[in-house]
N, C-alpha and C positions, 0 to 999 in steps of 0.2 A: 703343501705336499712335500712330502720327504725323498729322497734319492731313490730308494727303493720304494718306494710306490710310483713314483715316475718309470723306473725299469720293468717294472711288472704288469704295468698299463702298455709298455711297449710291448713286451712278452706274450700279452693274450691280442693283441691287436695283430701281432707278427702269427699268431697262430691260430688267429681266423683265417688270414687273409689265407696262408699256409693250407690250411685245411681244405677253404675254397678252391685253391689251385692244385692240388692233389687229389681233390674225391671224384672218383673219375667214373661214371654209373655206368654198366655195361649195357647197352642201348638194347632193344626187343630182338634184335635180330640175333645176335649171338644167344640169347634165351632159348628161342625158338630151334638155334642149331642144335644147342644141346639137349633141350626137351626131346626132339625128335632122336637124336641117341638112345635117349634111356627109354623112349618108346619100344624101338628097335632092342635093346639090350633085355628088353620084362619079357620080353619074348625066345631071350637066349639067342640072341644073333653076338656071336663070338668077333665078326667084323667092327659093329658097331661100336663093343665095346671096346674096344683098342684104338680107336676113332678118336672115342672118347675121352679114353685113357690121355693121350697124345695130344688132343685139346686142351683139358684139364689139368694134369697132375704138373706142369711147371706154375701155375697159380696157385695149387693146393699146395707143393713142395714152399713156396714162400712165406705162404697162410703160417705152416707147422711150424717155419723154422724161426718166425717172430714168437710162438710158445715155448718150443725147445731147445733150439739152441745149442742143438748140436746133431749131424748129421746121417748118425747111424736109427736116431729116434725115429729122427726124418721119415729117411725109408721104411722105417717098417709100419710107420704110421701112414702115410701112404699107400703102402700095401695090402693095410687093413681096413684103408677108409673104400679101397676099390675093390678089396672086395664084399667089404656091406654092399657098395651100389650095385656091383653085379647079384648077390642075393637076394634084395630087395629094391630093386628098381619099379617092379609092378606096383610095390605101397606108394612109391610117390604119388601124390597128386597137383599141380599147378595151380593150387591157389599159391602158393611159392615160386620164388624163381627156385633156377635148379642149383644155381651157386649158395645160396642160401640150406637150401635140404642137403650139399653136401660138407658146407663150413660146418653146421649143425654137430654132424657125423663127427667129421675132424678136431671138433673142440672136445667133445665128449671122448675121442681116443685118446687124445692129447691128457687130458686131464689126470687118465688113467695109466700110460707111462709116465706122467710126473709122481705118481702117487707111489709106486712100482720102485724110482728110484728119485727120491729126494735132491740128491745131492747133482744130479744134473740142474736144478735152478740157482747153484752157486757157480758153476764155471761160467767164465766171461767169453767171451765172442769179442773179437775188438770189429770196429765197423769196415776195416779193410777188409774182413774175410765174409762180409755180407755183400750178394750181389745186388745192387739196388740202382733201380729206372727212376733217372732224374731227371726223364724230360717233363718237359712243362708246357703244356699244350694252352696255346691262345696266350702267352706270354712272351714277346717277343726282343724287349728292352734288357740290355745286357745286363745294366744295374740291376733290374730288377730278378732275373735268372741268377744273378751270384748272391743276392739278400736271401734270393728265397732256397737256392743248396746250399747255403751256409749252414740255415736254421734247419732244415732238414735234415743235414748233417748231426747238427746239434742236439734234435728231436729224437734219432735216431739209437742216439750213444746213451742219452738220458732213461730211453724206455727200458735199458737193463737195468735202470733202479725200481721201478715197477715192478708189482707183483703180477701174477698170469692172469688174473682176473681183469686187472686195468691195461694190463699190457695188450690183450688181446682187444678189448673196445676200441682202446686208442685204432690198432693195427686197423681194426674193421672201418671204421670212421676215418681214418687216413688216407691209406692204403688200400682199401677195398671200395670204398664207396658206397659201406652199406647204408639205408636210412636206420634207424632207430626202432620202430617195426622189424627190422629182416636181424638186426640184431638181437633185440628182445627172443627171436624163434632161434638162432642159432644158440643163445646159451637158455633155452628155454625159462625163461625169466619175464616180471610185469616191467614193460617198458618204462616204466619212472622209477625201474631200479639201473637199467643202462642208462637214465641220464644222470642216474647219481653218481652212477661210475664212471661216467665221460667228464664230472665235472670237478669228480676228487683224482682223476689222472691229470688234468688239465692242472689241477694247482697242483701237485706236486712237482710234473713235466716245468712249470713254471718257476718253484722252489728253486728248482735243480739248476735250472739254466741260470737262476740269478747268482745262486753260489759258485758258477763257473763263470762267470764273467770277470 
């Protein structure tokens, strides 16, 4: 076994384990909060939907800003993702969670301001001006809390060499908690094409980190 195949074994072992301790699945009850919004909102309840708004859009504002990467996109994609959902809240239906029918939304606006202006996928963002939750729940050893924001650190800075396509899987599987199902619906795609993309961001994510060490 050569040095770098030694490092690179360490690399996807460090971002399972990573992944495991990051994918955080949002439990039935917050589903259930938010379904009952957009119950309320297909009805044109003005209340509801600012509820809503105020529940949601600091999750969806992160979702955007791992695609765009920069903050003026942000808001107005935001702005448009809500109000698709206030236009068409009654089309939802529940065989989806609701995080899922509105990342859906989000990626497909997303895609369409990158397309709009090209040159927003070359500016960098350095990772000090991303706000990012690094707690690590059911982990409690200090060693293992500094292994594991180190490489999330690392994880983080890498996914600007990603394209949007992998960059956004990664985000979703990371970061969001989606299973491979809810992400196959949000980029409306057959799911063993999301694992081909989880598993060409993974080697490169990998690449990247070996050439910075």
């Amino acid at each position: 076994m050569t040095v770098l195949d030694f490092k690179t074994g360490v690399w996807e072992s460090l971002i399972e384990l990573t992944e495991s301790a990051y994918t955080m699945q949002r439990d039935n009850h917050e589903n259930d909060q938010l379904y009952g919004y957009i119950k309320k909102i297909a009805q044109h309840d003005r209340n509801a939907f600012e509820q809503f708004y105020y529940a949601f859009s600091p999750r969806l504002a992160k979702f955007l800003f791992k695609l765009l990467r920069q903050q003026d996109y942000v808001e107005e994609a935001v702005g448009d993702v809500m109000l698709v959902v206030w236009q068409n809240a009654a089309r939802y239906t529940p065989s989806s969670k609701v995080s899922t029918w509105v990342f859906g939304i989000a990626y497909k606006k997303a895609l369409k301001i990158l397309a709009r202006d090209r040159a927003s996928q070359n500016r960098y963002v350095s990772f000090e001006e991303e706000e990012m939750d690094l707690t690590i729940e059911d982990c409690e050893r200090p060693d293992f809390l500094a292994q594991h924001a180190e490489l999330r650190h690392s994880i983080v800075v890498a996914l600007d060499t990603l394209s949007v396509p992998h960059r956004a899987v990664i985000e979703m599987v990371f970061f969001e908690g989606c299973t491979y199902p809810e992400i196959a619906e949000i980029l409306d795609c057959p799911v063993n094409t999301v694992k081909t993309r989880v598993h060409h961001a993974k080697k490169l994510l990998i690449n990247h980190l070996n050439a910075h060490q």
